[in-house]
Each structure stands twice: as C-alpha cells, then as structure tokens.
KOLZA-273192 format. One record per atom (N, C-alpha, C, O): residue in one letter; x, y, z. Coordinates in pm, whole numbers, plus 50000, padded with zeros to 5 digits. Atoms other than C-alpha are relative to their C-alpha. Layout:
# KOLZA-273192
aXYZ/...
# end
This chain:
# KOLZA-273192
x501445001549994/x924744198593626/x499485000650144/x498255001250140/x499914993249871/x924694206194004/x498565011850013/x497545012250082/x501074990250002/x922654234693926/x499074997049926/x499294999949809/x501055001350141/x919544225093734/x498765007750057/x498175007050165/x501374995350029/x916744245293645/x498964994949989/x498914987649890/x501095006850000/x913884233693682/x498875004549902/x498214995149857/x500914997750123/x911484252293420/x500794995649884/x500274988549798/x499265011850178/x914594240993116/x499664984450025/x499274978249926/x499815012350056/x914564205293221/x498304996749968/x497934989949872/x501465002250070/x910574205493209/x499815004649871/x498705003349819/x500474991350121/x910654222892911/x500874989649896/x500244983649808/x499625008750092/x913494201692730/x499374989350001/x499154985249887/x500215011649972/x912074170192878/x498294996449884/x497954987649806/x501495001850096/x908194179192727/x500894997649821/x500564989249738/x499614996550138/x910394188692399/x500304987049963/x499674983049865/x500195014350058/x911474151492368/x499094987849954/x499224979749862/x501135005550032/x908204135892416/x499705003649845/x499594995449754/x500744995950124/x907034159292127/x500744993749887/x500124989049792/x499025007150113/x909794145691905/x499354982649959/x499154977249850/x500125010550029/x908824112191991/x498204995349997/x497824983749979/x501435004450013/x904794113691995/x499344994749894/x498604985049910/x500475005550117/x903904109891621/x500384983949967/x499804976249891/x499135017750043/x905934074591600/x499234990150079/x498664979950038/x500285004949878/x904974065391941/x498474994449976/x498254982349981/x501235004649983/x901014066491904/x499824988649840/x499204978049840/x500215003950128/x901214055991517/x499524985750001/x498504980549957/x500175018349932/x901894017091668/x498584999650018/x497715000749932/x501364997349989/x898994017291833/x498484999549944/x497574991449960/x500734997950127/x896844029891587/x499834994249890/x498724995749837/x499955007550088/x897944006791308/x499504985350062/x498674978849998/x500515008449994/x897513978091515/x498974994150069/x498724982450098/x501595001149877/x894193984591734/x500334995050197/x499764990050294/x499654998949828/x896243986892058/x499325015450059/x498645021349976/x500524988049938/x895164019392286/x501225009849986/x502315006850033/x498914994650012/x897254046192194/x500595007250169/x501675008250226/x499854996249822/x896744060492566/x500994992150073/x502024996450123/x498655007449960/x898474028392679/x500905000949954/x501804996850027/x498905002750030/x900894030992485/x500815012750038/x501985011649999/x499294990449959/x902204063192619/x499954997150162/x500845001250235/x499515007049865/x901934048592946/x500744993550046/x501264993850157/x499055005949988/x903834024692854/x501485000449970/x502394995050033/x499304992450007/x906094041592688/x500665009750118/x501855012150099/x499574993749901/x906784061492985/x500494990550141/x501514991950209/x499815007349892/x906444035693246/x501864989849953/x502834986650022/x498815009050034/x909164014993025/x501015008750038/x501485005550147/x499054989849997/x911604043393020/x500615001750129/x501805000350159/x499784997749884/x911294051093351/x500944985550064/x501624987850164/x499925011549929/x912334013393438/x501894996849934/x502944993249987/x498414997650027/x915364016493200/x500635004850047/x501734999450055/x499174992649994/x916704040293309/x500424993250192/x501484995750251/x500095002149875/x916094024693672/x501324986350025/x501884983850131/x499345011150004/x918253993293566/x501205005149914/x501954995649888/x498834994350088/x920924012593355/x501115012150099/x502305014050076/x499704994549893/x921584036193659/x499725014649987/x500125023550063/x500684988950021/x919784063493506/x500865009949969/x500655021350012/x499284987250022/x922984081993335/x499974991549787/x500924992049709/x499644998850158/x922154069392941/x498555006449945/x497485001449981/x501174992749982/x919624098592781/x499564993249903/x499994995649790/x500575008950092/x917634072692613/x498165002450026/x497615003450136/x501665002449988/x913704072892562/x499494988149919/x499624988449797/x500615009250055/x912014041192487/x498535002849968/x497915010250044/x501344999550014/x908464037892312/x499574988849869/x500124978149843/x500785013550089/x906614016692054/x500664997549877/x500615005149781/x499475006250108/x908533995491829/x499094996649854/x498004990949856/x500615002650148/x907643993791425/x500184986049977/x499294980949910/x499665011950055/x909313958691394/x498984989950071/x499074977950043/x501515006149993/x905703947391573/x498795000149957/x497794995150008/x501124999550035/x903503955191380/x498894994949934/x497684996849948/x500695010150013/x902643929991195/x500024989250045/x499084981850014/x500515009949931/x903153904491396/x499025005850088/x498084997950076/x501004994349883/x900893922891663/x498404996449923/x497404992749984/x501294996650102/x898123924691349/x500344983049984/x499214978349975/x500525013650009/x898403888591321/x499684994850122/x498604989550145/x500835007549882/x898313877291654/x498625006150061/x498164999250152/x500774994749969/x895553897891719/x498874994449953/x497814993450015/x501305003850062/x893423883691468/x500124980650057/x499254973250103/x500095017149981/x894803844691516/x500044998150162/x499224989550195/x499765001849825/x895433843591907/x499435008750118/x499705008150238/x500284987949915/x893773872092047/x499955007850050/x500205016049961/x499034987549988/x894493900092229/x500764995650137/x501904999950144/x499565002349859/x895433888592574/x501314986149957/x502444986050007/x498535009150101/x897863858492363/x500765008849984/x501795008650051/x499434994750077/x898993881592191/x501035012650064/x501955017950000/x499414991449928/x900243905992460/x500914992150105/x502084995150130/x499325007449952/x901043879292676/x501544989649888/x502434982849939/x498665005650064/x903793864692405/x500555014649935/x501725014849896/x499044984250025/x904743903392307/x501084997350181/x502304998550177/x499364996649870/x906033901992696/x500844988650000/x501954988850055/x498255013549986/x908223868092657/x500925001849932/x501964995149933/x498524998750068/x910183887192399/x501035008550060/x501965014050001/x499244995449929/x911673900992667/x500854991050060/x501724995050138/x499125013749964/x913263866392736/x501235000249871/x502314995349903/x499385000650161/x915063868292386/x500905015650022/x501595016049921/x499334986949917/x916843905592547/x500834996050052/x502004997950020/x499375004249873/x917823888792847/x500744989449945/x501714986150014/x498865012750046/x919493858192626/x500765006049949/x501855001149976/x499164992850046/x921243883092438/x500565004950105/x501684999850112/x499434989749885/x922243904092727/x500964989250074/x502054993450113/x498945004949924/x923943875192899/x500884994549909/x502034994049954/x499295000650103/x925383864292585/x500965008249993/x502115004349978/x498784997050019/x927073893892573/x501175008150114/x502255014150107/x499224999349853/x928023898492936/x501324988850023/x502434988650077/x498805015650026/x929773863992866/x501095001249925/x502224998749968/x499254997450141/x931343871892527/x500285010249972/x500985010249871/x500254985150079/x931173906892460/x499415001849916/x498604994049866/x500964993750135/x929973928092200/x500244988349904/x499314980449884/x499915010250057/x931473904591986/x499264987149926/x499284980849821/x501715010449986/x928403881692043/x499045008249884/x498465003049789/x501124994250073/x926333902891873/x500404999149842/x499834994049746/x499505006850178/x928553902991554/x500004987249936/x499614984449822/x499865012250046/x929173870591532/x498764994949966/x498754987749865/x501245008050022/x925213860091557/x499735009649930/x500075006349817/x501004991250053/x923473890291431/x500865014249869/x500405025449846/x499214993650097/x926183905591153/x499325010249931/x498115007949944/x500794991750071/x924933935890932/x499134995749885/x498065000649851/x500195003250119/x924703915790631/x498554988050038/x497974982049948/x501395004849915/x921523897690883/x499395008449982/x498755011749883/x500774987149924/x920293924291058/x499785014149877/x499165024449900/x500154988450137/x920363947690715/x498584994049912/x497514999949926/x501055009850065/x917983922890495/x498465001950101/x497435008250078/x501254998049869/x915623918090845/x499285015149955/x498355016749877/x500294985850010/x915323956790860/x498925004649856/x497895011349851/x500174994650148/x914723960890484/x498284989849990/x497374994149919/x501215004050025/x911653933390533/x498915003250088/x497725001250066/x501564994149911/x909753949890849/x499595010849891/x498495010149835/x500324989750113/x909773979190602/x499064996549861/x498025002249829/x500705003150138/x908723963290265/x498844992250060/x498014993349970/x500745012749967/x906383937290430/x499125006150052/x498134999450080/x501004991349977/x904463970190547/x499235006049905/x498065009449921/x500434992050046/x903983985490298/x498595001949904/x498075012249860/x501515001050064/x900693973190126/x499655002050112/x499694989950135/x500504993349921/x899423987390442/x499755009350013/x498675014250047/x499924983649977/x900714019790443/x498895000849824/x497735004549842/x500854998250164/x899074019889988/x498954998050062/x498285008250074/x501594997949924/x895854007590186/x499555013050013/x498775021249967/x501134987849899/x895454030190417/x499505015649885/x498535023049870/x500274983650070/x896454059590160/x499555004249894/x499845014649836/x500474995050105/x894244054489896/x498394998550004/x497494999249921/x501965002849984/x890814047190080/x499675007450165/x500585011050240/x500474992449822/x888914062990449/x500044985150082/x500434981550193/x500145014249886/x888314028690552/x501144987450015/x501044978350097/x499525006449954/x891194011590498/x500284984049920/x501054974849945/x500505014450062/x889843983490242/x501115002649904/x501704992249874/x499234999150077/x892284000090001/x499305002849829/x499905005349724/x500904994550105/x889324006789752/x500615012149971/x500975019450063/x499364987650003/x890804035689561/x498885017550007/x497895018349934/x500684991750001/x889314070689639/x500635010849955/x501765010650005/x499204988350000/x890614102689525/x499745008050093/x500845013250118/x499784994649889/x889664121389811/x501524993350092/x502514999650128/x499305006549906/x891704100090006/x501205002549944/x501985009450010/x498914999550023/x894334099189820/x500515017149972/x501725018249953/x500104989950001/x894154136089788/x501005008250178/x502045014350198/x499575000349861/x894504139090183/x501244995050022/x502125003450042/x498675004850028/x897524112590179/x500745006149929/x501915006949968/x499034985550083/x898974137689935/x500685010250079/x501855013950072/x499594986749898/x899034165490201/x501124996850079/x502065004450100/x499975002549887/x900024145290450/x501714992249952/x502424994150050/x499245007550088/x903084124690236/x500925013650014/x501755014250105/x499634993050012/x904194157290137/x500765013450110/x501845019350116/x499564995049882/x904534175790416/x500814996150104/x501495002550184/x498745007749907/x906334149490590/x501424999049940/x502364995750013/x499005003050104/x908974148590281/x500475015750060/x501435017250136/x499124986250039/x909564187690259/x500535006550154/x501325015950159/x500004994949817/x909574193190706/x501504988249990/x502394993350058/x499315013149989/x912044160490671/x501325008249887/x502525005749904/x498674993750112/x914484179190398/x500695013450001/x501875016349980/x499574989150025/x914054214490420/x499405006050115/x499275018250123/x499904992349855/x913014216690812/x501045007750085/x502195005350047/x498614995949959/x915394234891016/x499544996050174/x498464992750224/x499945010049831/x916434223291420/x499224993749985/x499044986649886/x500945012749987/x913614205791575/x499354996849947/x499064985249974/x500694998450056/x911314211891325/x499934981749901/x499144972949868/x499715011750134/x913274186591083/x499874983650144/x499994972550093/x499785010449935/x913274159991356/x498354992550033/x498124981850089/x501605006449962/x909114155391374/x499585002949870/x498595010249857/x501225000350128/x908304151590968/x498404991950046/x497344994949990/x501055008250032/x905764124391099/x498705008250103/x497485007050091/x501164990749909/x903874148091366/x499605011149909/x498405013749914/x499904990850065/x904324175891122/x498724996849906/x497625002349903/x501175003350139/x902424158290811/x498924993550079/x497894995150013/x501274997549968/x899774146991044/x499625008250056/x498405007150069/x500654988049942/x899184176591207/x499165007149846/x497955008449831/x500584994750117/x898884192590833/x498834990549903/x497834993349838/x501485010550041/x896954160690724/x498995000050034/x498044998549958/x501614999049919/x894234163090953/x499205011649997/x497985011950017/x500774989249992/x893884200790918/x499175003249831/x498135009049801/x500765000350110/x893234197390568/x498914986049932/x498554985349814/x501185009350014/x890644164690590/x499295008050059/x498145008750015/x501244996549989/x889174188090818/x499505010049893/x498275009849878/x500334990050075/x888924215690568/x499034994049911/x498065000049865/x500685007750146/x887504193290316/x498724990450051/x497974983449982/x501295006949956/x884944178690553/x500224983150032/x499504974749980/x499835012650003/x886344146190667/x500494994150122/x501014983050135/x499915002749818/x886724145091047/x499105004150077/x498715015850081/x501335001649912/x884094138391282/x500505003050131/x501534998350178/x499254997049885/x884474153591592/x499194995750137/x499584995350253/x501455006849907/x881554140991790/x500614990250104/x500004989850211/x499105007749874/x884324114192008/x500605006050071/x500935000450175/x499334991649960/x886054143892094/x498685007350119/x498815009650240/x501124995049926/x882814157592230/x499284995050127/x498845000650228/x500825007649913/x881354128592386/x501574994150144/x501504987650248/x498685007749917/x885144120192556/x499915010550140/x499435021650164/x500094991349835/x885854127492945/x501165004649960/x501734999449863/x498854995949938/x888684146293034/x500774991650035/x501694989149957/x498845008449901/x890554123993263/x498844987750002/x497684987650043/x500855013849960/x889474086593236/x501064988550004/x502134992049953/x498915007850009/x891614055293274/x499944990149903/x499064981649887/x500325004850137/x892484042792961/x499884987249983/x499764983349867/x499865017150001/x892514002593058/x498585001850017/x498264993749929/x501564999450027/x888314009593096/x499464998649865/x498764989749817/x500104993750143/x888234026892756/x501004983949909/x500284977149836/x499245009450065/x890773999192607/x498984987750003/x498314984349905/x500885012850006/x888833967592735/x498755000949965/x498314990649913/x501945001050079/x884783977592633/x500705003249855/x500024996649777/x499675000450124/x886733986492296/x500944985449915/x501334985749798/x499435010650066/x888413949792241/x501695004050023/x502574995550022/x498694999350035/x891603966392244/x500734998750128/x501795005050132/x499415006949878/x892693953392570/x499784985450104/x498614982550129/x500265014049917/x892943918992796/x500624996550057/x501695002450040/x498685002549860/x894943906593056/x500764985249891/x500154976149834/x499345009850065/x897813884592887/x500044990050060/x500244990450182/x499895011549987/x897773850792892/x501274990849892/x501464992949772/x499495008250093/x900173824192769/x499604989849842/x498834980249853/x500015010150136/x900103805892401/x500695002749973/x501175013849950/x498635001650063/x902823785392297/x499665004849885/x500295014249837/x499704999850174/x901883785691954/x500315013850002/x501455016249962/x499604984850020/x901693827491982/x501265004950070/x501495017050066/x498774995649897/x904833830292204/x500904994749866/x501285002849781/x499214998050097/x906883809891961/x499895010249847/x500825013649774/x499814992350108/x905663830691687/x500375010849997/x500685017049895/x499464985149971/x906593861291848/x501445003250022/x501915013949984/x498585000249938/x910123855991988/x501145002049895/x502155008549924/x499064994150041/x911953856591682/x499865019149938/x500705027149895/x499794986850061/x910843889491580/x500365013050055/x500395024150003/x498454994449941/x913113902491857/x501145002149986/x501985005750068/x498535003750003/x915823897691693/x500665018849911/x501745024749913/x499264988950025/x915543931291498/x499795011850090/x500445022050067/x499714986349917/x914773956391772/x500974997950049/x501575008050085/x498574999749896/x917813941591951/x500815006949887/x501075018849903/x499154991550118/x919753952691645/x499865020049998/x500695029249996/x500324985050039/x918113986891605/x500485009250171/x500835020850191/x499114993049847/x919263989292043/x501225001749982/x501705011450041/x499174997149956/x922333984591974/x500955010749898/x502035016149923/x499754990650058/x922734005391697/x499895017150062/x500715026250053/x500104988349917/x921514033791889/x500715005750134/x500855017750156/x498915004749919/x923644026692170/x501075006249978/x501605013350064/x498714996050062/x926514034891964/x499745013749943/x500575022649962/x500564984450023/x924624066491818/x500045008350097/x500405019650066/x500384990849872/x923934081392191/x501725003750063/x502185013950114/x498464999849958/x927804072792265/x500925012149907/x501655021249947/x499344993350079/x929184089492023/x498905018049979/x499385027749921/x500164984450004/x926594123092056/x500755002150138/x501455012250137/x500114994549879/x927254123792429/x501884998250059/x502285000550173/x499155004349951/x930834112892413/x500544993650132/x501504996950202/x499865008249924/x930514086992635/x499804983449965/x498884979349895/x500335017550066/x930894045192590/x499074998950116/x499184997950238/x501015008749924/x927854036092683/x500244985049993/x499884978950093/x499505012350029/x929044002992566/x500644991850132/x500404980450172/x499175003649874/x931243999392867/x499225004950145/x499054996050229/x501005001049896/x929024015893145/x498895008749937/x499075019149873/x500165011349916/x926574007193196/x500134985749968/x499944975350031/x499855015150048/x927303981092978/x498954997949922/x497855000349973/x500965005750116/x925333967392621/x499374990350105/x498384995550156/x500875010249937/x924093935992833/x499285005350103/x498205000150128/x501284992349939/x922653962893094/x499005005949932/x497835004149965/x501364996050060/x920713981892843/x499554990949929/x498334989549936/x500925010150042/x920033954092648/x498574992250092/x497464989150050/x500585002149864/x918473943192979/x498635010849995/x497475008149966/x500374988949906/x917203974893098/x498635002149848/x497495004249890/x501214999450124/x914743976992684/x499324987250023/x498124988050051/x500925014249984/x913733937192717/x498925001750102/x497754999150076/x500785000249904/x912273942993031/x498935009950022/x497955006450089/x500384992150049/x910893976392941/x499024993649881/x498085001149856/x501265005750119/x908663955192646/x499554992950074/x498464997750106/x500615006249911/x907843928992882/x499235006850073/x498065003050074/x501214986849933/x906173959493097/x498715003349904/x497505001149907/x500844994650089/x904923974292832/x498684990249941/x497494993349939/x501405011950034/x902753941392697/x499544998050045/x498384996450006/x500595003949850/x902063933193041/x498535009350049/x497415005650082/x501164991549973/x900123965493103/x499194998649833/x498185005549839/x500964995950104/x898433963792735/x500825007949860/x500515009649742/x500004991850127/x900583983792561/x501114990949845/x501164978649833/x498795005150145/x903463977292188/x501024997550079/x501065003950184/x499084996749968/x906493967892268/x500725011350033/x499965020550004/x499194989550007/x909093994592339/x501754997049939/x502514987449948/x498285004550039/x912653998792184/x500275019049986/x499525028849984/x499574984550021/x914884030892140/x499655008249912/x499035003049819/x500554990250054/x914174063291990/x500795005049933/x501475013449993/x498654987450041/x916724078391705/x499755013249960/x500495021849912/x500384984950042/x914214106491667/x500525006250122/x500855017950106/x499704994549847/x915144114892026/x501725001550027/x502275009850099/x498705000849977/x918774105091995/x500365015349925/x501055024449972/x499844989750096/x918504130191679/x499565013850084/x499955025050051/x500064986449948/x917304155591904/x500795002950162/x500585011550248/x499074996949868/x919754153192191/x501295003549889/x501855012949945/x499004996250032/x922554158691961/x499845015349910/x500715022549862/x500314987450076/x920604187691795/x499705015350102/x499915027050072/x499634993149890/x920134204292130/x501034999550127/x501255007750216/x498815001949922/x922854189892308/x499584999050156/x500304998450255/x500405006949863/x920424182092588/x500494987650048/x499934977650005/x499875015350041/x922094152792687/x499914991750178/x500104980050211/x500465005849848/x921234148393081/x498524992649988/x497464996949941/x500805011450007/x919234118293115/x498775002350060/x497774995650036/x501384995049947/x916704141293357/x499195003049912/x498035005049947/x501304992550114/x914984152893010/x499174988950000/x497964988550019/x500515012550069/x914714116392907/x498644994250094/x497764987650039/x500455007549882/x912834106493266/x498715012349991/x497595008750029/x500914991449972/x910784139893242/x499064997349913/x497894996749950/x500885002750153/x909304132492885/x499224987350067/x498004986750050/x500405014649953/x908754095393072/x498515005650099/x497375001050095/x501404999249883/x906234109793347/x498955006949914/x497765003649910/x501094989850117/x904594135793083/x499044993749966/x497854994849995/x500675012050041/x903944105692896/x498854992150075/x497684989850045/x501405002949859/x902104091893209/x499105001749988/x498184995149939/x500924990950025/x900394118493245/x499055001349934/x497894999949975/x500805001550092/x899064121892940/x499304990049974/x498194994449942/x500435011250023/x897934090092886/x498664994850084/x498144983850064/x501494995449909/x894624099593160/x499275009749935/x498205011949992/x500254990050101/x893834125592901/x498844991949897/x499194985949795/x500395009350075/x890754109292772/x499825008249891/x499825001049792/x500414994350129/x889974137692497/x501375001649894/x501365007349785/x498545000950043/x893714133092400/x499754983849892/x499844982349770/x500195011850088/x892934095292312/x498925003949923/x499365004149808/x501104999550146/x889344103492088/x500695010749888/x500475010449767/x499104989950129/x891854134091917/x500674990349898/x500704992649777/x499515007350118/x893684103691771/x499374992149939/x499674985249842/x501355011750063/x890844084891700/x499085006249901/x498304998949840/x500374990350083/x889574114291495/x500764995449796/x500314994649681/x499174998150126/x892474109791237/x499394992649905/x499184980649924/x500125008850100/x891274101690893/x501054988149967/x502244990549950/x499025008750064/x892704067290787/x501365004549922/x502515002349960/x498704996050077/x894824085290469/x501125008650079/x502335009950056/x499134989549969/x896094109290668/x501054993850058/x502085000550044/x499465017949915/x897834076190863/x500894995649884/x502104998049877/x499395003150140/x898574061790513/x500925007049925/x501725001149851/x499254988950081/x900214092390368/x501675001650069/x502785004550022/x498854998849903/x902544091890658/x501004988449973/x502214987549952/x498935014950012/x903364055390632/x500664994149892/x501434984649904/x499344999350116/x904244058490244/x501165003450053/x502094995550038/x498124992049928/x907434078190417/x500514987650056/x501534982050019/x498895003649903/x908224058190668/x500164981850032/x500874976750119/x499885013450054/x907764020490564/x501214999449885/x502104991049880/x498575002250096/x910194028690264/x500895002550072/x501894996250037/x498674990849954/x912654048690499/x500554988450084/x501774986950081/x499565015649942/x912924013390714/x500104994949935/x501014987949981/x499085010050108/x913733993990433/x501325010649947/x502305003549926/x499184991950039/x916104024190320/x501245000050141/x502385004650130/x498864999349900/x917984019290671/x500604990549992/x501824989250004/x499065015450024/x918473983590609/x501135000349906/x502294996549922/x498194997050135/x920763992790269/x500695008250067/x501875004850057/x499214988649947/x922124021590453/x500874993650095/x502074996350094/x498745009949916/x923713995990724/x500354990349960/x500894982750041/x499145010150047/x924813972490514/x501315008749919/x502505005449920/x499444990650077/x926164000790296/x501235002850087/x502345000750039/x499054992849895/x928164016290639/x500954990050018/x502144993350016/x499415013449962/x929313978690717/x500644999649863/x501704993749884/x498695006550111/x931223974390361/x499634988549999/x500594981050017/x500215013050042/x929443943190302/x499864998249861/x499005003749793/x499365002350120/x930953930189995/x498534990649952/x498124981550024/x501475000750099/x927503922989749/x500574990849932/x499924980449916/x499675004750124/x929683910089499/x500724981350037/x501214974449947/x500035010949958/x930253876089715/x498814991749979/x497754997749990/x501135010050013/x927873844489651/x499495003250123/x498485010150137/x501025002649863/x927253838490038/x499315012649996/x498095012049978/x501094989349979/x925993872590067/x498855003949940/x497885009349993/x501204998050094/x923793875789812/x498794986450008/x497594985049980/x501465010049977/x922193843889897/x499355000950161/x498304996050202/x500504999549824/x921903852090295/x498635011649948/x497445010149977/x501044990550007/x920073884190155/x498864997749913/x497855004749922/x500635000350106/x918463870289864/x498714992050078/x497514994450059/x500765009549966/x917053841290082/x498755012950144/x497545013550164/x501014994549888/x915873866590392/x499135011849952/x498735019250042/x500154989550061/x914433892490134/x498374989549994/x497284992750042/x501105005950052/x912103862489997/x499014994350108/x497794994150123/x501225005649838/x911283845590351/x499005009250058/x497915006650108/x500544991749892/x910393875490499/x499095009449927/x498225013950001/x500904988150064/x908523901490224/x498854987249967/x497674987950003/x501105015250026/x906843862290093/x499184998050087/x498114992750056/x500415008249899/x905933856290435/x499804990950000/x498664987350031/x499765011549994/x907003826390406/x499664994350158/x499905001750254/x500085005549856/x905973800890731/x500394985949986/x500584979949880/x499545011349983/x906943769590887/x498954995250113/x498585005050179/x501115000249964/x904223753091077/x499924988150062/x499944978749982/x500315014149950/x903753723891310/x498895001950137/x498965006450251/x501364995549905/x900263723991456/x499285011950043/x498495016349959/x500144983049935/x899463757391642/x501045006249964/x500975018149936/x498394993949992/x903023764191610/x500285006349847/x500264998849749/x499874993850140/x903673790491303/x500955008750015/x500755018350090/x499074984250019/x906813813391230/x500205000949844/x500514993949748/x499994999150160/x906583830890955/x500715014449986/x501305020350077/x499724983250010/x907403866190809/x501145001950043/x502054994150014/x498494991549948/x910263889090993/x500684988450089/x501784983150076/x499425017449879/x910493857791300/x500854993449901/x502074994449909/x499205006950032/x911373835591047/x501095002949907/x501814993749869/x499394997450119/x913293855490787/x501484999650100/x502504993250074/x498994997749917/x915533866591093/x500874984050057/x502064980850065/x499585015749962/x915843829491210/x500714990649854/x501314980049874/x499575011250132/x916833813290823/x501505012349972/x502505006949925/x499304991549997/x919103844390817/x501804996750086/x502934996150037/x499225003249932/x921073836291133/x500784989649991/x501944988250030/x499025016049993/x921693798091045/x501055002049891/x502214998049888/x499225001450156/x922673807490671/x501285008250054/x502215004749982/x498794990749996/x925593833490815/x500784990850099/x501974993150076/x499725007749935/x926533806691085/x500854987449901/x502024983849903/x499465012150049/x926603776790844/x500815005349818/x501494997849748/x499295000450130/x927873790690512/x501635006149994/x501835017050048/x498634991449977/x931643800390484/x500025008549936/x499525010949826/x499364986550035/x933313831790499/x500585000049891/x500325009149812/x498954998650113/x935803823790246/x499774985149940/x500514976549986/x500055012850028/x934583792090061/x500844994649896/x501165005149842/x498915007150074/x936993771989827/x499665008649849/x498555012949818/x500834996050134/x936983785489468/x499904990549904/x500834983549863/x500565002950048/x935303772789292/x500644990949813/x500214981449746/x499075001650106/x937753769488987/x501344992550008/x501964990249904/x499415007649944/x940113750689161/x499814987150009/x500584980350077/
# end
C-alpha cells in the first residue's frame, strides 16, 4: 500500500459512506436528533477511533439503533440537553468493559455478557420497535391512523428494500435501506406527497448546530442522574454488537484485531467515539456491518477508505439543502423501511444464539430468555424517585444477574 492512489481511495472511501448513509441518518430522524449532526458525528467519532486504535482497523462508526428508544424517551421525560448529556456517560460503561477486559481477557465478555444474554437483548431493541416502524407505515403523520395512501407508499418502499436485499448483486445488495428510500420517496413524489418548499427555502452551506437549536433538536448536555442511570444500561448491547464485529472485520481482513490493537482498545476507541458524538448533539455511534459487508465485498480493506468516508461525512454535514432533502421524506416511506429492519434485529438476536449452540431445551435458558423477552418488549421498569430503568437497560441488567446467579448444570431434579 506504499503506492496509493489517490482518486481510488476517494472514490472507495465516498463508496463506504454511501453504504452506510441510509442507517446512519435514519437515527436521527426517528428520534428528532439533526441528521446533519449526526454525520458529523459520525465522522468526527470515526476519525477519533481510529486515532486511539492506531488507525490500522477498517472500521466506520455511526448511529446506533439500540438508542432509539431510549433517546425517544429521554427526550420527552428529561430533555434534550439530559438526554445527550447521559447518551455521553455511556461511554463510561465502554471504558468499564474495556478495562475489564484488558484485566481478564476476552473471556470477560463471555462470562458477563454470554450469547444466550446478549441474543434475547438484541431480539428486544428489535421487537420493542416495532409499533413504531407499523406507525409510521400506515399513516403521513405518524399517529398510526390507518391510511391507504400511506400504506401504499410503505409498500414501495418495504418492497424494494426486500428484493435489492435478496436479489441485489455487489454493492447494490449491501444498501436495501438507501435503495427503498430512494424508490420510496420517488414514488410519494409521483403520487403527490412531498413538499419541496424546505428544499427551496434551505441555504447551501449553513451550520447545522444553528439549524438544530431554533428547531428544539439540539442543547448543550447537561447532567441528570435520574437520565444517566437510565441510559447506561442500554450500553450493554452495542458493546455486544462491537465485539461481534470485531471478530467479523478479523476474519474479512485476516487479521486478529482481537490482539492488536486489542478488544479493550477498540472497545475504548467506540465508547469514546459516543461520548463525542452526544457531546456535540449527535446518536450515539457503534460499528457498521453494512460497511464491514462491504469491505469484504470489495476487499477494500485499508483503513484510509474508512477515515476518507469519516471527513466526507464532515463535510457533508454543512450541506444545508442535504439536511431539508431528509426532512422532505414522507413519514411511510421511513415506516416501510423500518418494517425490514426492526424484524431483521430481532432476527440477529436468534441468529446468535443459533451460531452459539445455546441449548433451548435447558430450564435456565429458557427462563434467562423468557424473563429478558418479557422485561424488555413489556417495558417493564424499576423506579425509585427520578430514578427509572426500564425497557432494553433493564432487560439487559435482569439478564446479566439471572446468567451469573442461576447454575450451569443444576442438580436434577429427579434425584
């Protein structure tokens, strides 16, 4: 790599962004953050990983799904500047892991956070969305009133993400969710259902923390316990979904990332990367396997793409007719998308318990999953004063004790 080109790595580097833009702004958008920031932050995080990892793992960080509803609650109960300010302390909950397993090894991570956890968790950011995603995709506004237009649109948009997702070929198959809104939006406009008048009235180049704060959707973070503890456990599944990917990037690039720079460096190198990211305004950040999926599909696997996509991102993110383009999108067309990809996160959770050989046909297991299935889709809470964990936080937290305190091999029973 001595020799690098400089028009391929701009060219692969934009090509990753594009992979990862539809996911990236979606956050955002669902939970009335600035999508502008969030490609800022997205970029700025990346850049910072890679700065603390030593800048040889081709990783792109950007806006985590496993916030989204907590983000949509603290938003409404704590505010927005709470609410960003305790998104950024779950970067403390990284850094406890990370020395955890600087101490212990990987090991650490099995022992606390096992599949037959971290599978259930997964399976409830997913289900625990999904009267969101039916909202959005059967009304314009969102109330979930049923419309057939709407659901008409969500049709397009559903569909197109299914058949680009099955019967895409290379990169094509790696962006169903850019794909079906690109085709979603072109057919709301056909049908008369996108207003373009923000697009009109938008600058060119404006800085999107202006535009964010006269719109509510920005504030300088501040501390609340009550919103900090409610946020912290629901760290527990992007650390899972890092280090899964981790092991995905190792194995395209044939290299243990595991060993350098070391799980407790990148574990590191993403925590601190969300802590940024909240800090300036924007979603958390965590890894990308649409991105991983497209380094092993082009075999780009120099970490300069990953850093190039990172400044793009920047870039873009001063693009004020870029932010009113997403602000255009009909609701369904949003909804249609998130029918896909709310089931497909609960569909990863069985899929890694599935890979793990976790034996179903055991009591403990069926009650670790049975119990974090009900805490967490129930939204179940626990509550003392201000202080509330409920949902994914706590499903992940009743999860951890039950695999801790129940035995592996308990007496039988018949005996």
């Amino acid at each position: 790599m001595a020799n690098v080109d400089p028009v391929k790595t701009v060219v692969l580097g934009v090509q990753m962004l594009f992979v990862a833009f539809g996911a990236l702004v979606l956050v955002p958008i669902l939970t009335g953050l600035s999508p502008c920031i969030a490609l800022f932050t997205a970029g700025a995080g990346t850049l910072l990983f890679h700065a603390i990892t030593g800048g040889i793992v081709p990783i792109f960080l950007a806006s985590s799904f496993a916030f989204i509803v907590p983000i949509q609650y603290g938003m409404e109960h704590f505010g927005v500047g709470a609410t960003l300010g305790a998104l950024a302390c779950t970067g403390l909950v990284y850094a406890l892991i990370s020395a955890g397993v600087r101490a212990g090894g990987i090991g650490t991570i099995n022992r606390f956070l096992p599949p037959i956890v971290t599978g259930p968790v997964i399976m409830v950011i997913g289900l625990q969305l999904a009267p969101v995603g039916v909202r959005m995709a059967r009304s314009f506004d969102g109330s979930g009133t049923m419309n057939n237009w709407a659901m008409a649109v969500s049709s397009v948009s559903l569909i197109t993400a299914i058949l680009v997702a099955i019967y895409g070929r290379r990169l094509l198959r790696l962006i169903p969710v850019l794909s079906g809104i690109v085709v979603g939006y072109l057919f709301a406009w056909i049908c008369g259902f996108v207003d373009f008048t923000p697009i009109r009235e938008a600058a060119w180049l404006e800085i999107p923390w202006r535009r964010a704060a006269a719109s509510g959707s920005f504030a300088m973070p501040s501390l609340d316990v009550a919103a900090i503890l409610y946020m912290l456990p629901v760290a527990i599944a992007p650390v899972i979904e890092h280090v899964g990917d981790i092991l995905a990037i190792s194995a395209v690039t044939g290299n243990d990332y595991l060993k350098k720079p070391g799980l407790h460096r990148t574990l590191l190198g993403d925590g601190l990367a969300t802590s940024l990211a909240a800090l300036l305004g924007g979603p958390p950040n965590t890894t990308y396997s649409e991105v991983t999926g497209a380094v092993a599909l082009t075999r780009a696997t120099d970490p300069r793409y990953m850093r190039v996509a990172a400044v793009t991102a920047i870039l873009l993110s001063f693009v004020g007719k870029l932010s009113a383009i997403l602000k255009t999108i009909p609701t369904p067309v949003i909804g249609g998308i998130m029918v896909l990809l709310f089931g497909m996160i609960a569909a990863i959770g069985i899929s890694s318990m599935i890979r793990a050989q976790v034996d179903m046909g055991k009591s403990r297991n069926l009650v670790i999953v049975s119990v974090i299935l009900v805490v967490g889709i129930g939204n179940m809470a626990v509550c003392c004063g201000r202080i509330t964990i409920s949902g994914i936080g706590l499903s992940g937290i009743v999860g951890v004790l039950l695999n801790l305190v129940l035995p592996d091999n308990p007496p039988d029973a018949a005996q």
